[in-house]
C-alpha positions as CSV (number, residue, x, y, z in Angstrom):
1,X,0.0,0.0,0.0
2,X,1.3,3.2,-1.0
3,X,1.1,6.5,0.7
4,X,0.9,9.9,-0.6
5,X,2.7,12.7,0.9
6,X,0.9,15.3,1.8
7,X,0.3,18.2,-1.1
8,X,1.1,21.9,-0.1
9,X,-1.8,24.0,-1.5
10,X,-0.3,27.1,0.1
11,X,2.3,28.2,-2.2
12,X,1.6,30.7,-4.8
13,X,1.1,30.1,-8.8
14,X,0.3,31.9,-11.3
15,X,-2.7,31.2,-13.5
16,X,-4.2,32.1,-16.7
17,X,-7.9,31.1,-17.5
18,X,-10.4,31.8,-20.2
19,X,-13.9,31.0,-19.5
20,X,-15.9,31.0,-22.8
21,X,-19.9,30.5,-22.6
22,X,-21.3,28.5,-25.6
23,X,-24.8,28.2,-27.2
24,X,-26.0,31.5,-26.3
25,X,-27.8,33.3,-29.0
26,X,-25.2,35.7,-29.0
27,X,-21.7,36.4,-30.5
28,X,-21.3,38.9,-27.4
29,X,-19.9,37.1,-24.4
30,X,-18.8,40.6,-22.5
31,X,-21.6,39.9,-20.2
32,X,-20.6,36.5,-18.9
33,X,-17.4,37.6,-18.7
34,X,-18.1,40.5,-16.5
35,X,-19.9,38.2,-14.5
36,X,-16.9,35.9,-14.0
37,X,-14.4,38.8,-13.5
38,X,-17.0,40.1,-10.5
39,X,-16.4,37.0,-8.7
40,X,-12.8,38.3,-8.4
41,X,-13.7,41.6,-6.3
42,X,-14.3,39.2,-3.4
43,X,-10.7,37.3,-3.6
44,X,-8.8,40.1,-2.1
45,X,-6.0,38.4,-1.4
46,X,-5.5,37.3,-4.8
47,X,-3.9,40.0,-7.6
48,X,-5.1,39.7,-10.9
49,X,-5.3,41.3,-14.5
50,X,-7.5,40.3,-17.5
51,X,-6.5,41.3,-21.3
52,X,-8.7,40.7,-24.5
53,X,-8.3,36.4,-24.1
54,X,-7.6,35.7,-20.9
55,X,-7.5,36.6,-16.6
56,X,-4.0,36.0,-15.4
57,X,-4.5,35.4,-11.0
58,X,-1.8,35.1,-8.6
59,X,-2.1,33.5,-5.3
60,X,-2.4,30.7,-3.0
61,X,-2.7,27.5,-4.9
62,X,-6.0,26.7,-3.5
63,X,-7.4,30.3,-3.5
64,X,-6.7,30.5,-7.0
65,X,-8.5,26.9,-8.1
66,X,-11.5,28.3,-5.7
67,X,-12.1,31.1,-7.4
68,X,-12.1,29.7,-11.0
69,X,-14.5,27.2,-9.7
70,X,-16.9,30.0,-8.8
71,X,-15.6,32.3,-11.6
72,X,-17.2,29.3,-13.8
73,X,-20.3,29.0,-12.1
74,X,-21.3,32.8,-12.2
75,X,-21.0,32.0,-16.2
76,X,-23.7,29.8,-15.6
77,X,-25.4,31.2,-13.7
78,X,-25.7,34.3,-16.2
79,X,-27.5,32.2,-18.2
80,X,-24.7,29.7,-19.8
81,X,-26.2,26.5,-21.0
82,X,-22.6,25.0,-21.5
83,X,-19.2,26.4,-20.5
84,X,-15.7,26.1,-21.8
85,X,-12.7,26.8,-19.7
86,X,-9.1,26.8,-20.9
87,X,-6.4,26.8,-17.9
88,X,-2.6,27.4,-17.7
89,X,-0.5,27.2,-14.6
90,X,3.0,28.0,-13.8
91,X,3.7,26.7,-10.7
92,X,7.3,26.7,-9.4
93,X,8.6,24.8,-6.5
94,X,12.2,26.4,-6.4
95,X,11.8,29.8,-5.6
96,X,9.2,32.1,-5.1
97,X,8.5,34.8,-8.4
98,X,5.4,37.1,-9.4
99,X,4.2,37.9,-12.4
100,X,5.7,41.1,-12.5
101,X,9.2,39.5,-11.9
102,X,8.3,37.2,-15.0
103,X,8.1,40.3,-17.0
104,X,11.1,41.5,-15.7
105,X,13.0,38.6,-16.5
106,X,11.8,38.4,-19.8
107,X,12.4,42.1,-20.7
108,X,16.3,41.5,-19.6
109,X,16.4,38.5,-22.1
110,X,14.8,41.0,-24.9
111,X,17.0,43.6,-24.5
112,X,20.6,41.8,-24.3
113,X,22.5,42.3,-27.6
């Protein structure tokens, strides 16, 4: 019999998610995703920014699966018959880095010669 170790849900990730309603008799989906994003107001403890495709969040592990559990729900609950959602995580283990310090990783690489 195996045993699994136990699973630390308290470090922090970074997440992007894109929660797309389908079979509404709409091309518009502004309003489901306004009702998604308004789930966010209550996580206060978890930063996040949302572009044209996607919500990036930062937090707690289990904070951040939370809230794109409810984040999903408020879709349907706008009047989503069916609902899509596409997830990416970075999760590191090694050392602790934000989203911003991502960025400012990446610009370094950019602007070496």
């Amino acid at each position: 019999m195996s045993r699994r170790k136990n699973i630390n849900h308290n470090h922090k990730i970074i997440l992007a998610v894109s929660i797309t309603p389908l079979g509404t008799k709409s091309p518009s989906v502004s309003k489901y995703v306004a009702s998604a994003l308004k789930v966010l107001e209550k996580y206060q403890d978890l930063k996040y920014e949302t572009d044209p495709m996607f919500t990036i969040i930062y937090g707690e592990k289990k904070r951040v699966f939370e809230a794109v559990m409810e984040m999903q729900e408020a879709v349907f609950k706008a009047g989503a018959k069916r609902v899509s959602t596409v997830i990416k995580i970075d999760e590191r283990r090694d050392k602790k880095v934000t989203p911003e310090e991502k960025l400012k990783s990446l610009k370094k690489w950019i602007e070496k010669k």
